[in-house]
Every structure is written in structure tokens, then in C-alpha cells.
ROMI-492842 format. One record per residue (C-alpha): residue number from 1; residue in three letters; x, y, z negated. Coordinates in Angstrom, 1 decimal. Each point is the difference from the previous one (the first is absolute). Example, Ala and Ser with C-alpha at 12.3 -4.5 7.8 and 13.67 -1.06 7.14 Angstrom:
BEGIN
@seq: 1	type: ALA	X: 12.3	Y: -4.5	Z: -7.8 $
@seq: 2	type: SER	X: 1.4	Y: 3.4	Z: 0.7 $
***
This chain:
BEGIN
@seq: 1	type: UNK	X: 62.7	Y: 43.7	Z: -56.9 $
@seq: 2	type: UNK	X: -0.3	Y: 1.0	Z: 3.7 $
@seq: 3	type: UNK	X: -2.3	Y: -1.6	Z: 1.7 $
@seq: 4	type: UNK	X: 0.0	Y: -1.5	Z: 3.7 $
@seq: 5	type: UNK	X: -2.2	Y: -0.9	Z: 2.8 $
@seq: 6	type: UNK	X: -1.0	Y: -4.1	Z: 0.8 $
@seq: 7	type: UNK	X: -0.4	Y: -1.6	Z: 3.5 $
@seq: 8	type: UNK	X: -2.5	Y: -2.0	Z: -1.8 $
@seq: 9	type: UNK	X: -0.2	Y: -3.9	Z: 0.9 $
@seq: 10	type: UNK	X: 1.7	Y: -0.9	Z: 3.7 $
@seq: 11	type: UNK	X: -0.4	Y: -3.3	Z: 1.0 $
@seq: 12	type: UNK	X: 1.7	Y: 0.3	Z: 3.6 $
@seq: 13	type: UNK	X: 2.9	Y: 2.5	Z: 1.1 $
@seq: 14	type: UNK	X: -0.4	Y: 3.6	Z: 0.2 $
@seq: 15	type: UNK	X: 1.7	Y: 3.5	Z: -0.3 $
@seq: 16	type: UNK	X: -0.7	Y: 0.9	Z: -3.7 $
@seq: 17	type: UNK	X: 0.7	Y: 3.7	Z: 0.4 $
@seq: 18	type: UNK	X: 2.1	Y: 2.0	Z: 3.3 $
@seq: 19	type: UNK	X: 2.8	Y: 2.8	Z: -1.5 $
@seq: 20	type: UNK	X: 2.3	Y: 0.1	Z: -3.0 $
@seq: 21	type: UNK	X: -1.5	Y: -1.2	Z: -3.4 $
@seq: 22	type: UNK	X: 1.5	Y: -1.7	Z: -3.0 $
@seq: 23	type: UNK	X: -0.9	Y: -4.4	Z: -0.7 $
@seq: 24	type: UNK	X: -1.5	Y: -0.1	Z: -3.4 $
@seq: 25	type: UNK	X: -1.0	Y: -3.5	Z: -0.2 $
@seq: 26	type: UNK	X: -0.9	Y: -3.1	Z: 2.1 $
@seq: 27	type: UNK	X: -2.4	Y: -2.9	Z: -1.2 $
@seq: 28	type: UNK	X: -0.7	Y: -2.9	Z: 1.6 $
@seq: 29	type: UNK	X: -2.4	Y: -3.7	Z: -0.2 $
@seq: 30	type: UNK	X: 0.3	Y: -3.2	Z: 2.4 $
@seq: 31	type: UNK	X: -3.6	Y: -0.2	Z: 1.4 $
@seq: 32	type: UNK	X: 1.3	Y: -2.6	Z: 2.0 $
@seq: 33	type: UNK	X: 1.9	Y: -3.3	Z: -0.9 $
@seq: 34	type: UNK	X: 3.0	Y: 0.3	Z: 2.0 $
@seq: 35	type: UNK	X: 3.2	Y: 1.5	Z: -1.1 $
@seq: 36	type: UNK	X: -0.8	Y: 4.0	Z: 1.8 $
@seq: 37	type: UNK	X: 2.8	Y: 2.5	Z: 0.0 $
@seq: 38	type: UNK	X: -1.1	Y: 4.1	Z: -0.7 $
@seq: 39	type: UNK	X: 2.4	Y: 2.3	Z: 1.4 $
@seq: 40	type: UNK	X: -0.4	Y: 4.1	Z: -0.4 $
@seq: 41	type: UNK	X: 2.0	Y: 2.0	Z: 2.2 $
@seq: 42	type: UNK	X: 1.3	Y: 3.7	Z: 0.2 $
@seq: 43	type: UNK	X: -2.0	Y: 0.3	Z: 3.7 $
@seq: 44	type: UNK	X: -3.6	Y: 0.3	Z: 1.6 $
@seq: 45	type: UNK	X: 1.2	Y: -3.7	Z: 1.4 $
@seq: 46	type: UNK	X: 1.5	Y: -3.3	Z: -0.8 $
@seq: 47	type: UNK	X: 3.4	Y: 1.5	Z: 0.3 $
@seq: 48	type: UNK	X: 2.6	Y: 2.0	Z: -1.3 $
@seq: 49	type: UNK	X: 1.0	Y: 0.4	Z: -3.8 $
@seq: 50	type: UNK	X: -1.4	Y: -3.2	Z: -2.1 $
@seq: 51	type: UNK	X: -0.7	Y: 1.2	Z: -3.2 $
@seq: 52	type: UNK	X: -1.8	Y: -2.9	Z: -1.5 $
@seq: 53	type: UNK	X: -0.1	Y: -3.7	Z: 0.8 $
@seq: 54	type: UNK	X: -1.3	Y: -2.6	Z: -2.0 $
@seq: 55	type: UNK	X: -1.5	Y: -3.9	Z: 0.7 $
@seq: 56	type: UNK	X: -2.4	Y: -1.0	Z: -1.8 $
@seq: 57	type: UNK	X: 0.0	Y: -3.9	Z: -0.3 $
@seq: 58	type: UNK	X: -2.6	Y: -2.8	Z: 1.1 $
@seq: 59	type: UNK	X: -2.5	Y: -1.8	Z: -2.2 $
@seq: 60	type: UNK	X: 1.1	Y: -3.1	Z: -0.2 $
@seq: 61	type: UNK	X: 3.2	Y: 0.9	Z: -2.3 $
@seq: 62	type: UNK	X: -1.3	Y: 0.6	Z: -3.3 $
@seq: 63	type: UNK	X: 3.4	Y: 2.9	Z: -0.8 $
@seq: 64	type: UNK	X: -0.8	Y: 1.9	Z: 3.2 $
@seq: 65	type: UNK	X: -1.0	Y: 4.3	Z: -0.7 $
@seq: 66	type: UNK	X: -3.8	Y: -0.1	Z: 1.3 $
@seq: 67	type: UNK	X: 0.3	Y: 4.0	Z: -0.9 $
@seq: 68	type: UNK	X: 2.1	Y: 2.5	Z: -0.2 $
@seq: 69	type: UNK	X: 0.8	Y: 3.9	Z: -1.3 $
@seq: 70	type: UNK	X: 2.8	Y: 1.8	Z: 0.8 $
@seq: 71	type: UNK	X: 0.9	Y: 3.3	Z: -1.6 $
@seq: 72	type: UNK	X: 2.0	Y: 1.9	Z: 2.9 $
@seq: 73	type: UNK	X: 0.3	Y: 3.6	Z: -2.5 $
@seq: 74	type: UNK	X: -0.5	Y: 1.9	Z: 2.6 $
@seq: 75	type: UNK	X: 2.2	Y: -1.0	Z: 2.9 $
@seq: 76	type: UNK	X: -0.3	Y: 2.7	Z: 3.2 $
@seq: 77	type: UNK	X: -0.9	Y: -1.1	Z: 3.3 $
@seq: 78	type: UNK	X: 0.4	Y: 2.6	Z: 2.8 $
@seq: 79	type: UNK	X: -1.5	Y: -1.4	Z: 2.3 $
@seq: 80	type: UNK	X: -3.6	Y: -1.6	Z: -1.3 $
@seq: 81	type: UNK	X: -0.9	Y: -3.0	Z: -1.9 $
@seq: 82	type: UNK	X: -0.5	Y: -3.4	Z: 2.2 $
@seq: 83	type: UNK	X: -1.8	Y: -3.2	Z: -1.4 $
@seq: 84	type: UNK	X: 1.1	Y: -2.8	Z: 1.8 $
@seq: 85	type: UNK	X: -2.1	Y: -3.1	Z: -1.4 $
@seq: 86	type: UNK	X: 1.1	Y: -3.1	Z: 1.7 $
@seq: 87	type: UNK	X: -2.5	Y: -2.2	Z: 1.7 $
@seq: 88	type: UNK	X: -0.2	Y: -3.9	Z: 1.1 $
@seq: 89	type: UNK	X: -1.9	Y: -2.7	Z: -0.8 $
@seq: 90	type: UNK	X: -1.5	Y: 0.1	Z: -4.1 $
@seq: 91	type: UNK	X: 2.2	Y: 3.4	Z: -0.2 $
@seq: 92	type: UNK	X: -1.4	Y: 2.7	Z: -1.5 $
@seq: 93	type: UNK	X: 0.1	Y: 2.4	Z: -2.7 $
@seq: 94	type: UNK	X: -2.1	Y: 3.0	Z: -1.7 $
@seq: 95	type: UNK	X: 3.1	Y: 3.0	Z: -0.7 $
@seq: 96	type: UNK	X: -0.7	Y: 3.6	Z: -0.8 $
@seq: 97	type: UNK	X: 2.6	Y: 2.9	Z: 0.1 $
@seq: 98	type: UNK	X: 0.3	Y: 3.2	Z: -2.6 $
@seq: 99	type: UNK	X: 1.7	Y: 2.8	Z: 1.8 $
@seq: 100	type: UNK	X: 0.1	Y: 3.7	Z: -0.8 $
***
């Protein structure tokens, strides 16, 4: 098994890693209780190629995801590795990134 290296828990947005590096895994938790969307992008910025995007639903519907993984098997980004958490009223979430 190779292993990788962890952002560890992110809570706002923030460049994960600058330079080319392969996307293991992305994990996610609402910490709010608003739907909030988490969007990783191939970039040092909240731009360029979106490689992940994923909503995770509000509280009050009992068949929303409140978490999340996503195995990405190593998908390169040339550029960097961009955590774009959205934010708002009761938005929020807790994500971490595995990149190597």
C-alpha cells in the first residue's frame, strides 16, 4: 500500500498543497445545518479545473449525506490542490484532503 500525506481537518478554504501531486481521497462532515457545497480544484485558487464537487444536504431532511468520502485513485493536479468550502449563514463543514 503506498501511503500519502493529509491536510488534516479544514473548516474554511485554503490551498491544500501548490505543484503537481496525485488526489487520493477526500472526506467530509456538515458542522453546520445548512445544505454547504465542497469543491477541490486543480489550482492554488477557486478557479480552474474542478475536480471534486459535492453538496452536502441540510438537517432538516432526514435522507440528506451529513458526510462524505470520496476515493479519487489518484487523480493528478498540475497545478495544486484548492479547498473551496462554501460559506453563509449555518454553512459549514469539517473536510480533509490525502494527496501524495
Amino acid at each position: 500500500m503506498s501511503s500519502c500525506r493529509s491536510s488534516g481537518i479544514k473548516t474554511s478554504s485554503a490551498i491544500i498543497v501548490s505543484g503537481r501531486c496525485k488526489l487520493v481521497s477526500v472526506h467530509g462532515l456538515l458542522t453546520g445545518s445548512a445544505a454547504t457545497t465542497i469543491k477541490v480544484f486543480d489550482n492554488t485558487s477557486a478557479s480552474g479545473k474542478e475536480l471534486v464537487r459535492v453538496t452536502m444536504g441540510d438537517t432538516s431532511s432526514p435522507t440528506s449525506p451529513y458526510s462524505f468520502e470520496f476515493d479519487m485513485h489518484g487523480v493528478i493536479a498540475n497545478t495544486g490542490l484548492y479547498l473551496d468550502i462554501e460559506t453563509g449563514t449555518n454553512k459549514g463543514a469539517a473536510v480533509s484532503v490525502e494527496f501524495s
